[in-house]
N, C-alpha and C positions, 0 to 999 in steps of 0.2 A: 916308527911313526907315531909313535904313544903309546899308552897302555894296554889298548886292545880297546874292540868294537862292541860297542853295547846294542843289542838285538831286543827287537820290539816289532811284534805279530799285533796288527790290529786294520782299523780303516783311517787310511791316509789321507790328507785333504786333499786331488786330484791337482797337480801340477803341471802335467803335459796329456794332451788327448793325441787321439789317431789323428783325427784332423783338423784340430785345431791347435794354434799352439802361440806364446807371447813371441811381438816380433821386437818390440822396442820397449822398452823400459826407459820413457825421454819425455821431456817437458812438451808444449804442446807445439812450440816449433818444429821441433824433429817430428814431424806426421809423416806415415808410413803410405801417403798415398804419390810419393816420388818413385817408387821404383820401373826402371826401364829394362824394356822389351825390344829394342832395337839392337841392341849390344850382350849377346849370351856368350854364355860357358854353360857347351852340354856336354857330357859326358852318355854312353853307351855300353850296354853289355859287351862282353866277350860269347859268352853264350846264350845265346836267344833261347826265350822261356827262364831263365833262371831268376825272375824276378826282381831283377836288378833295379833298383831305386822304390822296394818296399818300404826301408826306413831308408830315413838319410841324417846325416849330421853335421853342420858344420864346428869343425875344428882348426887349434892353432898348437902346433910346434913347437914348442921354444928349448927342448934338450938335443944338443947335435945338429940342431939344423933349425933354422929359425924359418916359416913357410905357413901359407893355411892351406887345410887339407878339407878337400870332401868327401866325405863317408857315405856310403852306400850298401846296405845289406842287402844278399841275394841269396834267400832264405831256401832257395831251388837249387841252384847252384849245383854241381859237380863236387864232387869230394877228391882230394888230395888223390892221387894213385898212389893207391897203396896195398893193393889187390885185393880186400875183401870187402869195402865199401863203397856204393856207387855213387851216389848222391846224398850230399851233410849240408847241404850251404855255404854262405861264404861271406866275408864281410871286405872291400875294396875303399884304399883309398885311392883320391883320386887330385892330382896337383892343379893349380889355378894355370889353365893353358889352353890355347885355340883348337887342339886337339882331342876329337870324340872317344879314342881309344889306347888309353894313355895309362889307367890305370891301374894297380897293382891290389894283388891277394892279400890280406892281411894274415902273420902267421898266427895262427892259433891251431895246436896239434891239440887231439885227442882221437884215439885209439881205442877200437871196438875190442871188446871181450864179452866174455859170458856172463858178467856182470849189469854190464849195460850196452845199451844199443843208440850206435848214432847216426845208423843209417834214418835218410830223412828226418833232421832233429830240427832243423830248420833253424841255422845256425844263420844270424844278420835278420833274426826278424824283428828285435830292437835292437838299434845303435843308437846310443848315446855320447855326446858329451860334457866335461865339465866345465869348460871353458878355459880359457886362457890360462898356458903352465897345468893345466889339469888335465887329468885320467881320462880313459875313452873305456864305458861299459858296452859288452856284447852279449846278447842270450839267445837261445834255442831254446824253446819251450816244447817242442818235440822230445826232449831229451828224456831215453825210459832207462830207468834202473830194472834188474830182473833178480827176484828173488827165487830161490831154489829150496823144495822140499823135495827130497829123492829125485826124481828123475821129473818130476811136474814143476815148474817156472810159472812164475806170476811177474806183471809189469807192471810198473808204475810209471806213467807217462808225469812225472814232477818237474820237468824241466831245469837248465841251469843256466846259469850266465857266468863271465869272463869279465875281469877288471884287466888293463893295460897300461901301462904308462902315459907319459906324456907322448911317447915318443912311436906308442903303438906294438912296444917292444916288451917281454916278460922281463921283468925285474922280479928275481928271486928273495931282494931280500926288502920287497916293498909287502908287508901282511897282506894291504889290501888289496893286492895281485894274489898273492898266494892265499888267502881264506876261503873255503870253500864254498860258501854262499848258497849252502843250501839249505833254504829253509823251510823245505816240507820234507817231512817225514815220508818216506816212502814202506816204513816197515806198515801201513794203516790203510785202508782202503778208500774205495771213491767217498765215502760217504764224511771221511776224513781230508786229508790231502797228500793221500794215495796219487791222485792226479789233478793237481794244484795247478799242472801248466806252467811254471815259474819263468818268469821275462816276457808273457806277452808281451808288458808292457814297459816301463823302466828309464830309470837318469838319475841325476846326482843335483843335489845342493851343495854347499859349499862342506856340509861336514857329512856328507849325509846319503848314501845310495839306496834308492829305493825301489821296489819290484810290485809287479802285479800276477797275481794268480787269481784266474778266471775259472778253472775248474775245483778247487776247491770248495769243500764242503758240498759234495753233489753238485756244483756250478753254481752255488751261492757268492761265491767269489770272496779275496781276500787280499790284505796291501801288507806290505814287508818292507821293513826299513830297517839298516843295519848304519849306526851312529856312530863315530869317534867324536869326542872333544879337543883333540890338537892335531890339528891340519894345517902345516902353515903352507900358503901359500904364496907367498914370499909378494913380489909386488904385485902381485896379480889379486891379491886377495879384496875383498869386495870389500866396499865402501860402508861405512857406518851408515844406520839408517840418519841420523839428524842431516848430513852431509849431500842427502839421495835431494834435497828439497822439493820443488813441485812438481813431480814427475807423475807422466798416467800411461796406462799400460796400452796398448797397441795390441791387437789381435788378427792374425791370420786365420783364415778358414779356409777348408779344402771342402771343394765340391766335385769328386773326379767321375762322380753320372753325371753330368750335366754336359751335355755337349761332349767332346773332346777332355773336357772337363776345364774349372774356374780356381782361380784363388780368389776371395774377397778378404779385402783389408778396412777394419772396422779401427773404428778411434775411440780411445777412451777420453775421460771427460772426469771434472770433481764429480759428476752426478752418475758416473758409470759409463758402459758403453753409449757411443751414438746409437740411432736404430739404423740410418741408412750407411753403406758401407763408402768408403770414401775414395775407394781404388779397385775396379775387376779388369784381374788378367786374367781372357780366355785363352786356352789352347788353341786354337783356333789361329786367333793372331798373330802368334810365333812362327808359322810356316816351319815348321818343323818334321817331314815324313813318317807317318807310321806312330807319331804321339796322341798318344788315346789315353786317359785318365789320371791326367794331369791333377794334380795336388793332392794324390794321398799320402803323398808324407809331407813333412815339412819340418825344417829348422831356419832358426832365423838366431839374434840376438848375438850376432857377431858382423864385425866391417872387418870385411875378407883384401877389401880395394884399398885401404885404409885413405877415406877422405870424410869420415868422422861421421858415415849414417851405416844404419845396421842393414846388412843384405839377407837375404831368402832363397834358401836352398828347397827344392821343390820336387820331389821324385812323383813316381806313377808306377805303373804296373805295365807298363810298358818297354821294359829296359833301359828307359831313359831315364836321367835328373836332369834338371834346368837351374841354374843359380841366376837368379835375378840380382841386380844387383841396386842401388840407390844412388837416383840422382842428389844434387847438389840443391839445396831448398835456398830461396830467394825471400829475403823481410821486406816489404817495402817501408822504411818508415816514415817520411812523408808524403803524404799524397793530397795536400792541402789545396783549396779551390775554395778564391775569395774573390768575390765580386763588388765593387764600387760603383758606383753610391748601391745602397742594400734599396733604397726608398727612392722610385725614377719618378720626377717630373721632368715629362716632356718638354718641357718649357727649357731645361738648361739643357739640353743637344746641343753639338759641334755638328760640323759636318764631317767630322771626324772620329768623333765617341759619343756614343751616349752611355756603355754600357764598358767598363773596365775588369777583364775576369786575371788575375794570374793563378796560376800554379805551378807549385815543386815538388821534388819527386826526392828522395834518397832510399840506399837500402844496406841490408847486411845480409848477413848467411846467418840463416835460421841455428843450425848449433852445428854446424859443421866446422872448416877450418878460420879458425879466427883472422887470417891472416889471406883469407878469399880477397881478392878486389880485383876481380875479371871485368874489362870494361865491357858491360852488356847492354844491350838497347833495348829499350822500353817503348813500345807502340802506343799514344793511347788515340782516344778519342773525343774532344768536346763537340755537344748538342745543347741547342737553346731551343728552345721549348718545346718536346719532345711529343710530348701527349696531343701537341694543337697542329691543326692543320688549316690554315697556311701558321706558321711562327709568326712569331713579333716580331723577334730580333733575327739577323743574321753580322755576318763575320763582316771586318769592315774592307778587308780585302777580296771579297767575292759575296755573291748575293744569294749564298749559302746559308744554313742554319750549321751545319756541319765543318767540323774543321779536325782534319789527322795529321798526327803530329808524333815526332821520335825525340828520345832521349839518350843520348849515350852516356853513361856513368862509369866510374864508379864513385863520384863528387855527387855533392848535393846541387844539382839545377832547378833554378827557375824562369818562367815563359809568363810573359804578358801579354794578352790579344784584345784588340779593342772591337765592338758591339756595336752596329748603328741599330734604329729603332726600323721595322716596316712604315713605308708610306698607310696611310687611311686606316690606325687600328681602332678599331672600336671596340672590344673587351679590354679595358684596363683594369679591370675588377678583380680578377684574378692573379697572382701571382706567374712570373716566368720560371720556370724551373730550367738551369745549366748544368746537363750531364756530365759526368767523364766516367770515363770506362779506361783500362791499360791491360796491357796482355805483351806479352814476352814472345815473341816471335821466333823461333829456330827453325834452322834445314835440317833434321833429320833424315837418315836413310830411309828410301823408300820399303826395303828389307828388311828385316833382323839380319845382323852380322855376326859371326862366332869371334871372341878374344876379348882380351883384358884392356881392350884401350880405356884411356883414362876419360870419365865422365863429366871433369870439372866444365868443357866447353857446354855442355848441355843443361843449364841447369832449368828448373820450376818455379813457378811464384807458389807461394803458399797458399794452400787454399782455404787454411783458415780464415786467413784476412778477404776480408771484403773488395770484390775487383772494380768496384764503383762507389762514388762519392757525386753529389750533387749539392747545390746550393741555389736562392730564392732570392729575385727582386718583385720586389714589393710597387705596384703603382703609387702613386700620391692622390688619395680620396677625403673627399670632404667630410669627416670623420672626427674632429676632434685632431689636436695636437699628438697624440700617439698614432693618430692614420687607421685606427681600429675602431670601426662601426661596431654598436650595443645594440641590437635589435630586437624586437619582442613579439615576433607572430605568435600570435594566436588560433586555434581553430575551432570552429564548431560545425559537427557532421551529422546527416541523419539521413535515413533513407525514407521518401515521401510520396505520397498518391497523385495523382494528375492534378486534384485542388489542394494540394500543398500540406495537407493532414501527414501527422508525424507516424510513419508503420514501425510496429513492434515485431509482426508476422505478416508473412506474405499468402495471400490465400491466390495460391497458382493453381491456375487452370490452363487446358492446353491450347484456350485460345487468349491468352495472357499475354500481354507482348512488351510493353511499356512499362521502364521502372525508372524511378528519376531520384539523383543521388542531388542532395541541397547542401554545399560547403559554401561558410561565411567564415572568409580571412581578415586579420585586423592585426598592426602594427603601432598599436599604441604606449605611452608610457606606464609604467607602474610603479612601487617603491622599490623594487629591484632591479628593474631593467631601462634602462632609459628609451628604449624605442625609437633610435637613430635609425636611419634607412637600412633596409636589408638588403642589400645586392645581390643579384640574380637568384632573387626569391624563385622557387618551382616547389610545385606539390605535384609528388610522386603517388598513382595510384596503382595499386594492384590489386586485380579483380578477379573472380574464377572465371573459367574457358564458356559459363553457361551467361556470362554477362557479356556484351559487344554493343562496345560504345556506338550510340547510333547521330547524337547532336550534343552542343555545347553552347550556354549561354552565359554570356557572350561568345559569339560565332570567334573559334578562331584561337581560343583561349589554351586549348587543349589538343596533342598529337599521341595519337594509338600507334604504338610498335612493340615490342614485349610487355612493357608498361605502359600508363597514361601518362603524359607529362603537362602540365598547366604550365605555364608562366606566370607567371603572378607582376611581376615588373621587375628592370632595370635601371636604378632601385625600385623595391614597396617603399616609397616614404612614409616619412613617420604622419602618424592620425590618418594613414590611408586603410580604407574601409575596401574589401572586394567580395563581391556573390558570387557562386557559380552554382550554377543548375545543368548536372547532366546526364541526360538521355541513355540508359541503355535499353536496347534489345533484350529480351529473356529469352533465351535459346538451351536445350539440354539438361532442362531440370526434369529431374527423375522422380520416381515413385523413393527410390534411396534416399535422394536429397533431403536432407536435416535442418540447413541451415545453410544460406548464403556468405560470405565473409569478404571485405572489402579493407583490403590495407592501405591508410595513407600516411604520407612521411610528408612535412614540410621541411625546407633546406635553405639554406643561404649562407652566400657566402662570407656574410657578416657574423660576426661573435654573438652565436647565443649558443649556450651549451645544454641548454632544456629541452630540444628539439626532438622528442621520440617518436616512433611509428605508432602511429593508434587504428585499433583492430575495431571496425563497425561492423557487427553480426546481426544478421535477417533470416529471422526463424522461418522456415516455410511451412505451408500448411497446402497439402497434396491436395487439390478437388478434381475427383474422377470426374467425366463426362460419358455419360451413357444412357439411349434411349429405349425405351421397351414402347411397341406399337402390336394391332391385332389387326387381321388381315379381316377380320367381321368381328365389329363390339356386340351385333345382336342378330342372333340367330331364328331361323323359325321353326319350330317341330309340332308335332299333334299327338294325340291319346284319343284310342279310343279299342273296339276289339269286347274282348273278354278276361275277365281278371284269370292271370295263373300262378300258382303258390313257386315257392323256391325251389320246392324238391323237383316240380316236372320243367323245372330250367336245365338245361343242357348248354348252351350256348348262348351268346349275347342276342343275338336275333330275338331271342324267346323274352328280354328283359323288356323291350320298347323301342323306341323310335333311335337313328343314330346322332350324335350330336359330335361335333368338331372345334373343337376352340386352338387357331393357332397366333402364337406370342413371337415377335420377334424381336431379337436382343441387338442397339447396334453394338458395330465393331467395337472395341477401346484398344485393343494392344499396348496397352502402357507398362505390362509387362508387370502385371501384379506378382504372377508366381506366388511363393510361399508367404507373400507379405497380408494378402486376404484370399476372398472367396467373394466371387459375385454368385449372389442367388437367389434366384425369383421363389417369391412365395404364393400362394393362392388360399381364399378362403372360399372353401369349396362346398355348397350346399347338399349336403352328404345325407341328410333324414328329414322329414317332419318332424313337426315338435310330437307325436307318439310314439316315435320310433321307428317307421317306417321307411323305405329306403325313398329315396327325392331322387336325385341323377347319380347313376349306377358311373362311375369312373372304369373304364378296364385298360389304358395302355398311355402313360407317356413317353413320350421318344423328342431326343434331343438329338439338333442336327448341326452341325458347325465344322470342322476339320475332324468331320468323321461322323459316326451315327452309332447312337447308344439307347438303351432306356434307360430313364431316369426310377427307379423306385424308392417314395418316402418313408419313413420308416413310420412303424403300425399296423402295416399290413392294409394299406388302405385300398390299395391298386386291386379290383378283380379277387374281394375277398372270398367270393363264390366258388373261383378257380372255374369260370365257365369258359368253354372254349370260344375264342376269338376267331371271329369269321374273316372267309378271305372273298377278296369282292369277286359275285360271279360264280361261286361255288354250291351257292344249292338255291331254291328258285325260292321268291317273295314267301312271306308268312300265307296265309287261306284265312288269318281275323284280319287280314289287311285289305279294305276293301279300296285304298289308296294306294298311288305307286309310295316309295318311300321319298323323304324329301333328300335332295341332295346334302351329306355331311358337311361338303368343305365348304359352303354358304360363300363360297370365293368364287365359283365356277361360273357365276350367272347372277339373272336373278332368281330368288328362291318360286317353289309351286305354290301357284294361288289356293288355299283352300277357299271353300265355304266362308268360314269363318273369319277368315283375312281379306278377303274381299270386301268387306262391308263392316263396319264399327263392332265389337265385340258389344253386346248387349247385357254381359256382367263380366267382370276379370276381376281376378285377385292376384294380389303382388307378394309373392317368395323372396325375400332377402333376408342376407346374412347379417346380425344383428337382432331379426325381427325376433318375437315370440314362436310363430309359427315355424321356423327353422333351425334344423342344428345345421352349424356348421363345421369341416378337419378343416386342418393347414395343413395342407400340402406344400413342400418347399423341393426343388432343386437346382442343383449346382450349374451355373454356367461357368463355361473355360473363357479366359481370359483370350480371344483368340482374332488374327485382324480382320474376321469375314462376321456377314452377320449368321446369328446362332437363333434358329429355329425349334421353336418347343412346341410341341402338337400334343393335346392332351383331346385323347378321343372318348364320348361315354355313352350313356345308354339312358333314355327315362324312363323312368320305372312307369310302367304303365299300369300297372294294377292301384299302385298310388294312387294315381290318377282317376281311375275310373272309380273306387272307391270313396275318394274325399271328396274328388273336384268336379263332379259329372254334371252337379250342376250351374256350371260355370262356364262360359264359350273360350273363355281363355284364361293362362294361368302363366305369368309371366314370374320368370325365378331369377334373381338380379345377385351378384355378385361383383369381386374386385382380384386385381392380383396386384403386388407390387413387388418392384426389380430396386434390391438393397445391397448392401456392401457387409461382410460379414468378415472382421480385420480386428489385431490386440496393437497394432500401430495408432497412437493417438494421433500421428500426424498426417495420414491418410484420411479422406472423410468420401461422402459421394452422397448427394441429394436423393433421396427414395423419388422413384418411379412407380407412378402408380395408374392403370387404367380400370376402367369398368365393364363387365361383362353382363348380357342377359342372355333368355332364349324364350322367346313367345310359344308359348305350348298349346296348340287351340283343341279344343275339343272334335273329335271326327265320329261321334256314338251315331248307329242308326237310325232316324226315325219311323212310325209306321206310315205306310203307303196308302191311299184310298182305293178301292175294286176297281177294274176294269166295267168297261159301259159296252153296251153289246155295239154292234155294227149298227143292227137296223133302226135301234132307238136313237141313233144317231141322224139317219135316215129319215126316220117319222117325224123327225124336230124341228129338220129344216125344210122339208115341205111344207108341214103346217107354217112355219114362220112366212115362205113366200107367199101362202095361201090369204093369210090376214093382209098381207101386203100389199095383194091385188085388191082386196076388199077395199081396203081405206082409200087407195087411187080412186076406184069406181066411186065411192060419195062423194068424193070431191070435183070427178068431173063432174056432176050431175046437178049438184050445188055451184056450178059457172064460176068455180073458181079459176078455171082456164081456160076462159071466153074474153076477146078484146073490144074495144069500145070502137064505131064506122069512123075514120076519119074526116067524113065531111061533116058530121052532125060535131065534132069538134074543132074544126075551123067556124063553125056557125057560133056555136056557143061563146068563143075566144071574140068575135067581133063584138058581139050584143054587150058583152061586156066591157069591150074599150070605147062602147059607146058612151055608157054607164061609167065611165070613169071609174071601174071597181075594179078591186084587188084581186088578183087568184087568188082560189083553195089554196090549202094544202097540199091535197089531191092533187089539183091543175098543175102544180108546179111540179109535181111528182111526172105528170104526165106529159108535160109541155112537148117533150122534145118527140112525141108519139106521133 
């Protein structure tokens, strides 16, 4: 066969995988997504478990007997009886025939000795072939050589393979049958290719057999190819590449976990593979008992049926193979669909056509037998106007939009259907679009059936080609002689306040509610557009889920369902001007929220190609709402007692009077979390301006979804560390010659002293700011939380203060502020400061002295003598006729004389008259 084979150990560029492998090598007609699953040839082990259909191969005969054969290695297999070996594998061919258990051992002798070992070598774990008139390779990569130093043996698992003729038969005087093909060294060890594994893998090109060793070089792996230069192959020999033309490769894939397991059939392409596959047969759908992982082997690149497309031999691990075979591919080459007149005025209607469609059909056999012309029938379907509901048009034989309709071939046919219009259309603005669709109808068995019947009755449309074709008439509009409207909307958008001012930012607050979007459309001319009527003008808006359109002006203009949709008009004419103003709702803006965004698209169905969507952005600007209120702005306390130093303090009792200031925060729940801190501060009157202590602070406590102290930092809280009294626990001071006043100044009204009673007759005023005052800032943290949050900040007046500076003074009133602020590194958050005022009227309560006690009887002696004088002055006065009356007839006497006398009463007399 030539001069002999030239050997070359290196990395091969991978030709055949486990499970993947080329199925067709064909132009893009022959696609590999024909083949059928209703009509098999399986074949079946003889012996269960011997993994019959690990590899498989499809081969072709042509010495002694012209036939295609299926190859099936069963790398488990039973071994020849031959009494010392049990199990070596096996490799079976297997003939094209309806019968599952049909086929025969292939002979391949080899014969254990002390040299090597073939039990379990796993002979059929590659078969290969070379194609048509070519060789069939066979390996067991099991296969160990044993090397001997005295009575100690060492092995080398290197594996071998077997070359066969055409015919599957040793020919002695073929080299490439007879070379020993062993190309790992077995005198070397693993670390060499001692155990190289030789045939895991393995096949032949046309000059060219090649192997895979997987364990070599410590399982680094390694490829093996053993060359001749004259192989003739007499007709069978492969075609020059110039002669191959546009051909793309076809790829099968085995997936034998997946289910029952899959073959996928992928298409190449000038740009490479498809991504999607174009063909999956599952195991599953073959109804075939006891078939479980289906496609881990595979051969393909042979027509075993010979009707000119390549089949697919498919084993598993299951003792079965499946040969798929390939349907017969269908071209359609015309599938033309022309409508007359292209441009419909209603005005020229029959009562018999307004709308003229024909269509024809012809076809061929994608690359199969040139000399195919099966008369097949063609289903298809025409539809008028497909996308509208009610149509325009229907059939003029029924009042249908719909029409099915058959072709038998294999001549080129054509069908002409006439169109009437619908009664009352009113969109003529649009375009009718006339579908057709076609598809190839066959009765297929409901089953897979086993045999070689012929495939030609069943053939496929190709699914390259396109199964539909459509065509457009056009209305006749007042447009210009081409029927094509030039229109030029325009838009201008902005988002604006209730009196029409243009916002850049939106300053939301959570009783925010009304936002109004102002779009002016105009269809006017320009140097480039002529501004012809735009037909079924519509501006499209899209809004986020925190906007909900609430009104529209003009009423009526605008419809809310995933989108807005405006109308604009049917047509906008040209020089037509339109406003719209409209209302959303602000609903779901957050503390997150950044920026509102509103997409609009203007559309029509007139020619203008300028039309983009333009993006209107609304910065927002976060304004918290929150109140801070005090349950008493002004409290009343007193001073008075005896001054006492620091050191003989013990407890706050010992500092002064009690004082209570409670703040309450309302709710917000707006969900600040880590975005800020709300926190009340206070400017807290902490000393006189010498240093002295003013209102002694000992305990804040925050109360809201739960109860905490608050402590500021400075150590301002109860710097004394005096212990805090519990109400009720030890009895009033002995310098308090008052009860105490009530703290929470909430309970009631406060106890009247002395001094509150009645105008203070000197006060001086303590606030923060003053000279007289120092004042800390006390600040703490409130939680963000939906209940209101209660701060109590309880203190003490220093009373020694007091009585020292201010004693003499009836009152001393010390005035301060707190404020409730937002403390955030988000500039787009903000919150208005909260700010209230606080006092506490502190009145003086010091002793004064008392004047002595008066005895009893000086009391006694004081008020006799008084009634004593008291008789006295009666007695002169009766004595001196102060309480002696005048006889009443000597004053009727007198009363006459004088109305004799025509004279006036006294004084007197009238004083006396009525006596």
């Amino acid at each position: 066969m030539g001069p002999g084979p030239s050997r070359a150990a290196g990395v091969l560029r991978p030709l055949l995988g486990t499970l993947a492998l080329m199925v067709a090598a064909s132009n893009r007609a022959a696609s590999a997504f024909n083949l059928d699953t209703r009509f098999l040839v399986v074949k079946e082990a003889g012996n269960p478990g011997s993994l019959f259909g690990y590899s498989v191969a499809l081969h072709r005969q042509t010495e002694r007997q012209q036939r295609y054969l299926l190859l099936a290695g069963a790398p488990r297999d039973f071994a020849v009886p031959n009494g010392s070996t049990n199990r070596t594998g096996a490799v079976y061919l297997c003939p094209l025939t309806a019968h599952k258990n049909d086929c025969e051992r292939m002979d391949i002798k080899e014969k254990s000795n002390p040299n090597h070992i073939i039990e379990d070598m796993w002979l059929g774990v590659t078969v290969a072939s070379q194609g048509p008139a070519g060789r069939v390779l066979v390996c067991a990569h099991r296969y160990t050589q044993v090397l001997w130093s005295g009575l100690e043996d060492q092995r080398r698992m290197v594996g071998k393979c077997y070359v066969r003729g055409n015919d599957l038969e040793l020919n002695a005087t073929d080299d490439w049958q007879t070379y020993h093909n062993e190309m790992c060294n077995s005198n070397t060890d693993y670390l060499q290719t001692g155990m190289c594994q030789l045939g895991t893998s393995g096949g032949f090109t046309q000059n060219t057999v090649y192997f895979g060793a997987p364990g070599a070089y410590n399982w680094k792996g390694n490829s093996y190819m053993i060359q001749r230069k004259d192989w003739d192959l007499s007709e069978y020999s492969y075609k020059d590449p110039e002669d191959i033309g546009n051909f793309y490769i076809d790829i099968a894939v085995g997936a034998p976990f997946e289910g029952l397991g899959k073959v996928y059939i992928y298409h190449g392409s000038s740009r490479g593979l498809l991504r999607l596959p174009q063909q999956v047969i599952h195991g599953e759908q073959l109804g075939l008992p006891g078939l479980t992982t289906f496609g881990y082997s595979l051969s393909g690149q042979m027509d075993v049926d010979e009707n000119f497309y390549p089949d697919l031999l498919v084993g598993s691990l299951s003792d079965r193979i499946v040969l798929l075979r390939a349907r017969p591919v269908i071209n359609i080459l015309y599938k033309t669909l022309v409508a007359r007149p292209s441009i419909l005025d209603p005005a020229f209607c029959t009562a018999t056509s307004c709308v003229q469609v024909e269509l024809c059909f012809a076809y061929n056999q994608s690359a199969g037998n040139p000399n195919y012309r099966r008369n097949i029938t063609l289903a298809y379907t025409l539809e008028a106007d497909r996308d509208r509901r009610p149509p325009r048009l229907h059939f003029a034989r029924s009042q249908s939009a719909v029409f099915h309709g058959f072709f038998s071939m294999p001549e080129m046919r054509c069908q002409t259907l006439e169109l009437l219009l619908m009664d009352n259309v009113r969109d003529k603005l649009r375009p009718i679009t006339i579908s057709m669709n076609y598809s190839l109808p066959l009765r297929l068995p409901d089953r897979p059936q086993l045999g070689l019947g012929s495939l030609d009755a069943y053939p496929v449309l190709n699914q390259a080609q396109a199964l539909e074709n459509h065509t457009e008439v056009q209305f006749q509009k007042e447009c210009g002689q081409d029927n094509r409207c030039d229109s030029n909307l325009q838009m201008r958008a902005a988002f604006v306040s209730e009196l029409g001012q243009r916002l850049s930012r939106l300053q939301y607050r959570r009783d925010f509610r009304k936002l109004l979007l102002s779009i002016n459309v105009t269809n006017t001319p320009s140097r480039k557009r002529a501004g012809e009527d735009a037909h079924e003008a519509l501006l499209t808006l899209e809004v986020p889920p925190s906007l909900l359109l609430s009104s529209v002006r003009p009423p009526g203009a605008c419809q809310a369902n995933e989108t807005i949709v405006c109308e604009l008009g049917n047509p906008f004419k040209r020089n037509q001007r339109m406003e719209l103003l409209i209302a959303f709702e602000v609903i779901g803006v957050t503390l997150h929220t950044r920026e509102l965004q509103a997409q609009l698209q203007l559309s029509t169905s007139s020619h203008q190609d300028d039309l983009r969507p333009v993006t209107l952005p609304l910065l927002v600007d976060y304004t918290l709402q929150a109140s801070l209120s005090m349950v008493n702005h002004r409290l009343q306390s007193f001073f008075g007692g005896t001054v006492m130093g620091e050191s003989g303090m013990k407890t706050v009792e010992d500092v002064g009077s009690p004082l209570k200031y409670e703040f309450q925060v309302g709710p917000m729940g707006e969900g600040l979390s880590a975005l800020g801190t709300l926190v009340l501060g206070l400017e807290w009157p902490y000393e006189v301006s010498n240093g002295k202590w003013l209102l002694y602070p000992t305990e804040i406590t925050v109360r809201g979804n739960g109860s905490w102290h608050c402590w500021p930092p400075g150590d301002l809280i109860n710097p004394l560390n005096l212990t805090l009294s519990v109400p009720g626990d030890r009895p009033p001071s002995p310098q308090r010659r008052r009860r105490q006043l009530d703290p929470g100044g909430g309970q009631g009204p406060p106890p009247v002293t002395l001094a509150a009673a009645k105008k203070a007759k000197s006060e001086i005023q303590l606030s923060c700011g003053s000279d007289h005052t120092h004042c800390v800032w006390l600040e703490c943290p409130i939680p963000d939380a939906p209940v209101i949050t209660n701060v109590t900040i309880q203190a003490r007046v220093w009373n020694s203060t007091f009585i020292e500076d201010y004693r003499d003074f009836d009152r001393v009133r010390v005035a301060s502020w707190a404020t409730l602020f937002l403390r955030t590194s988000v500039p787009t958050i903000n919150m208005e400061n909260k700010t209230v005022r606080f006092s506490v009227d502190i009145d003086s309560d010091l002793v004064e002295e008392l004047p002595a006690e008066i005895e009893l009887w000086l009391v006694l002696v004081a008020v006799s003598a008084g009634l004593l004088l008291l008789g006295l002055i009666i007695l002169l006065l009766w004595k001196c006729g102060f309480f002696k009356r005048a006889r009443t007839r000597a004053l009727y006497e007198a009363k006459r004389q004088k109305a004799e006398m025509k004279s006036q009463p006294s004084e007197t007399e009238r004083l006396t008259e009525d006596y």
